[in-house]
C-alpha positions in Angstrom: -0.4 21.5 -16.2 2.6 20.4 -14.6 5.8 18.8 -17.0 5.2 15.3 -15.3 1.5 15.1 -16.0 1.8 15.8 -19.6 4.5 13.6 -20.4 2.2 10.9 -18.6 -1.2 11.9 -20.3 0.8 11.8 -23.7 1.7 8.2 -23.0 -1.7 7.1 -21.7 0.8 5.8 -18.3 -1.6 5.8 -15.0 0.0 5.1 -11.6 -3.2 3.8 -10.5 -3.0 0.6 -12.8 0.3 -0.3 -11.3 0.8 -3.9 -10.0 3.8 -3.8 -6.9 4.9 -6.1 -4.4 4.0 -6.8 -1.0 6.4 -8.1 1.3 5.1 -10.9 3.3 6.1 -11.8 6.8 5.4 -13.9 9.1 6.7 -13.2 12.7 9.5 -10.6 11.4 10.6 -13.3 8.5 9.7 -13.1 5.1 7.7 -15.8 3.1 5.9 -14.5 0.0 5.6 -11.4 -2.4 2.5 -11.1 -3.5 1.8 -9.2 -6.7 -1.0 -7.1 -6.8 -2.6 -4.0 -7.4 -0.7 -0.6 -5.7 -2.8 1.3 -3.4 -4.7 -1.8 -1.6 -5.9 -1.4 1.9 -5.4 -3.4 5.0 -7.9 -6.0 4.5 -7.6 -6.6 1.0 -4.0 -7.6 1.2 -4.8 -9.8 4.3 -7.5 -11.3 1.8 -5.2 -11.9 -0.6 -2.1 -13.5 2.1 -5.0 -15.8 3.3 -5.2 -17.4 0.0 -1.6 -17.8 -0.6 -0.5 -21.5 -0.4 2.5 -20.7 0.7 1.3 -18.7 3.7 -1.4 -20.6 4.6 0.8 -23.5 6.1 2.3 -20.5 8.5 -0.9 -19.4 9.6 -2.8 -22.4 10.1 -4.0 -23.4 14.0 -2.4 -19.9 15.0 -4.2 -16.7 16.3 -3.0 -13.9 14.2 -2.2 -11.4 17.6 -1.3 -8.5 15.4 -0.9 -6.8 11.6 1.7 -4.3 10.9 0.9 -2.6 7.5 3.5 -0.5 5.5 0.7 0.7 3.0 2.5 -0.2 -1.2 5.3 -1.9 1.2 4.6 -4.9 3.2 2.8 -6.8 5.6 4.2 -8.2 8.9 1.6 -11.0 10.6 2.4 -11.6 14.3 1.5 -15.0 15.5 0.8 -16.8 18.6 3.6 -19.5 18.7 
C-alpha cells in the first residue's frame, strides 16, 4: 500500500467527499463560484448554474449556443447576445 494511501486511510480523509469551486462564466466573464461537490459532470453543474440567482439574470431570454467544461475547474456558458 502506497505511503499516501495509508496516511489518508489513518485519517479517515476521502477525496471523494471534497467540496471545490466552479468558476462560472458567462460569455468569457466571470459571475459566480459555486461550491459543490468535486468530480460533478456536465449537467449537474449546469443544474446547479441554473439555479443560481445570480446567474439566472445573465441567462434569462438568451439561447445558451455553447458549454465549455473544464471538469473540477470551471464552466464557460456562451450566449446569444
Amino acid at each position: 500500500m502506497p505511503l499516501v494511501n495509508c496516511f489518508h486511510s489513518l485519517l479517515g480523509f476521502s477525496f471523494k467527499n471534497l467540496k471545490i469551486g466552479y468558476v462560472i462564466q458567462i460569455n468569457g466573464k466571470k459571475r459566480s463560484i459555486i461550491n459543490a461537490n468535486k468530480d460533478l459532470s456536465e449537467n449537474d453543474v449546469l443544474s446547479l448554474v441554473k439555479k443560481d440567482k445570480l446567474v439566472d439574470k445573465y441567462l434569462t431570454n438568451k439561447t445558451i449556443t455553447k458549454i465549455i467544461f473544464v471538469k473540477n475547474r470551471l464552466m464557460n456558458i456562451l450566449t446569444n447576445e
